[in-house]
N, C-alpha and C positions, 0 to 999 in steps of 0.2 A: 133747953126749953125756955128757961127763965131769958135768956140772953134773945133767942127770936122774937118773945113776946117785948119785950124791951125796943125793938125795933121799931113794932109799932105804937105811937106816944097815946093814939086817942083810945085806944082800946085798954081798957085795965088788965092788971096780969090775972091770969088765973081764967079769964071766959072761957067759953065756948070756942069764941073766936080762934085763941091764942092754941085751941088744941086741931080745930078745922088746921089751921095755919103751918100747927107744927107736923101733922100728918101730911098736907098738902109739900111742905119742906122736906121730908122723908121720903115721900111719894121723889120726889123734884132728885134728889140725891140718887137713890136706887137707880133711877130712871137714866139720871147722869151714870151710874156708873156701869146700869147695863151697856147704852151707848159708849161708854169708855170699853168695856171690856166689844163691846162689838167691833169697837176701833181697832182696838187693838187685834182681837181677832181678825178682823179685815186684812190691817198692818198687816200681822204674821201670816193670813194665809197669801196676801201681795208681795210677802217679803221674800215666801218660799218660793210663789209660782215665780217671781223675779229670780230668785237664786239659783230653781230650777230651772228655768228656759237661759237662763245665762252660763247655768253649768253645760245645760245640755248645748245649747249654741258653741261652749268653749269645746267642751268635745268633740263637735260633730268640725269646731273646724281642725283642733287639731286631729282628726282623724282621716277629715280630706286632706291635711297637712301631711301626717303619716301617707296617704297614700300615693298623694303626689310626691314626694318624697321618695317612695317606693317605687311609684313610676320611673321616678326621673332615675334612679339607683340603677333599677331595671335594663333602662333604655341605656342609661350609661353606659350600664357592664355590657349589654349587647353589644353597644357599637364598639366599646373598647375589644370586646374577645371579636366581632366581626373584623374589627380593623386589625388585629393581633392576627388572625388568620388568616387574612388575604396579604398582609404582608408573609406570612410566614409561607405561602403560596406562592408570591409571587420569588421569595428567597430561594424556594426550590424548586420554581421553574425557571429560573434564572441559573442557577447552580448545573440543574439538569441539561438544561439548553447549552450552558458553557462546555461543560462537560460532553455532551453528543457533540460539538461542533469540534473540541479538540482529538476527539476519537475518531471524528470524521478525519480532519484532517491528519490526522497520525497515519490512519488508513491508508488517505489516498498517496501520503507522503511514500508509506511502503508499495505500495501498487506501482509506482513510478518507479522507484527503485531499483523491484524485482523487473519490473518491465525493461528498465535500463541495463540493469544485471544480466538478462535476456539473452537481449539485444547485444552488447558485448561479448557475451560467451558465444551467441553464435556467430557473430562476425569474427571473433577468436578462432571459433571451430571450423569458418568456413575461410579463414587466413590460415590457418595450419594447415587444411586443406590442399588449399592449393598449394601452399608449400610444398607439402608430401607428393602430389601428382606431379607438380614443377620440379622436382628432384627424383623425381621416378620417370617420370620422360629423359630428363636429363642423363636420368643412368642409364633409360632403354636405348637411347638414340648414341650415347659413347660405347652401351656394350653391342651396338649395332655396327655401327661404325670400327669398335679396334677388331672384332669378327670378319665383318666387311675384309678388312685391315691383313687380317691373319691367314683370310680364305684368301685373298687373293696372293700374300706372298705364299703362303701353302701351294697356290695354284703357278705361282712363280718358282718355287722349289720345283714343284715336279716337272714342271716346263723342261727348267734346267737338265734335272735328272732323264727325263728322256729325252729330249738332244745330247748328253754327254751319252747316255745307254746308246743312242742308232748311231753316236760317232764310234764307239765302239765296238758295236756291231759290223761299222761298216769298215773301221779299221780293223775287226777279227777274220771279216771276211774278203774284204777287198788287198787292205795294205796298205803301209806310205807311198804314195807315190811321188816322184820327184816333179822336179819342175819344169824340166822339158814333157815329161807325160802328160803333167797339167799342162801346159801349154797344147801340146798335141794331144786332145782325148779322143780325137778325131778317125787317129791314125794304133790300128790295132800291134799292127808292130812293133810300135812304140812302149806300151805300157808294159811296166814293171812285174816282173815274173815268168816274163813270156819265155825270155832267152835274146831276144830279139830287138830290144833296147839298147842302144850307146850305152857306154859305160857303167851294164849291169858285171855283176861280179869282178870290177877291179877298183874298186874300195871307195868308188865315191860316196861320200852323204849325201842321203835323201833328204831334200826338203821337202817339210809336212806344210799340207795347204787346209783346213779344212772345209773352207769354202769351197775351193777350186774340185779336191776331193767328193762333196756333195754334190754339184754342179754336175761334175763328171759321173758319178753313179747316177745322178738323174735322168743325164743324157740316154747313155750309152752302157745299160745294164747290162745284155746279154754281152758284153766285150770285155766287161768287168766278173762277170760268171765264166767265160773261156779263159782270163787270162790268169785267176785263180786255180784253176783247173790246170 
């Protein structure tokens, strides 16, 4: 109190003045420190709503941070497992594909094979074939042929056998005749057994003809039947 009235020199201490003055100074003070505390109240609620819109600003980006973030993770893993997959697709259509193409061709490798296998055995079966017919002709036509062979000398035997059978026939019934008889078959006088012949029973040999013999039976049968007789 003393010290503001002191400030002012013309007014003596102790007025009216000096207490108008010092309330007026009190007054001035409060008044400052309302405004100080408003201040500051102001500050502190500028300070919060800054802290909060700057909290919230930092949140909200890192939240679209976070989410972009989580997008991109997202998207990443997607493409990584899509690309993981379509390789892993393409690994076993490829694997597949290889595989049917050597199965195929294993196949048709066998298909040809058997087809050539076939084919061999039956040109095998139709070369043995012929073989067998070409050696079965061959034996029909040799056992045709020594047959052939055998019937005609069979039919040569019996030829034989009956010209030697009528030569003796004809020598059982006729006789040797000599060789003036054969010469004269003509002449019934002549032939041998009559009586009536040159030099029958004094010991000449007859000579055998059988041609001339034949000849002479074929002639002159009934001369050959009296002179037997």
């Amino acid at each position: 109190m003393g010290r503001l009235c002191d400030l002012h020199p013309q007014r003596p201490p102790g007025s009216v003045f000096c207490a108008s003055f010092q309330t007026q100074c009190l007054c001035a003070l409060a008044w400052a420190r309302v405004c100080a505390s408003v201040c500051t109240c102001l500050c502190v609620s500028v300070s919060v709503h800054v802290c909060v819109h700057v909290t919230v600003c930092v949140l909200m980006s890192v939240y679209m941070l976070l989410c972009v973030y989580v997008r991109v993770y997202v998207y990443v893993t997607v493409y990584v497992h899509v690309c993981v997959y379509v390789a892993v697709c393409v690994r076993v259509y490829v694997y597949v594909t290889v595989c049917v193409s050597v199965l195929l061709c294993v196949f048709m490798c066998l298909c040809v094979c058997y087809c050539v296998y076939v084919r061999v055995c039956v040109y095998v079966s139709m070369c043995m074939l012929l073989c067998v017919c070409l050696c079965y002709c061959v034996c029909v036509c040799v056992c045709v042929y020594v047959s052939m062979c055998m019937l005609l000398c069979v039919c040569l035997c019996v030829t034989v056998c009956m010209c030697v059978c009528l030569l003796l026939c004809v020598y059982v019934f006729v006789g040797f005749p000599s060789k003036e008889s054969t010469c004269n078959a003509g002449d019934p006088g002549l032939i041998p057994g009559s009586g009536r012949s040159p030099g029958e029973g004094m010991g000449y040999p007859l000579q055998f003809s059988w041609a001339s013999l034949v000849a002479q039976t074929v002639k002159n049968p009934p001369a050959m039947r009296e002179t037997r007789v």
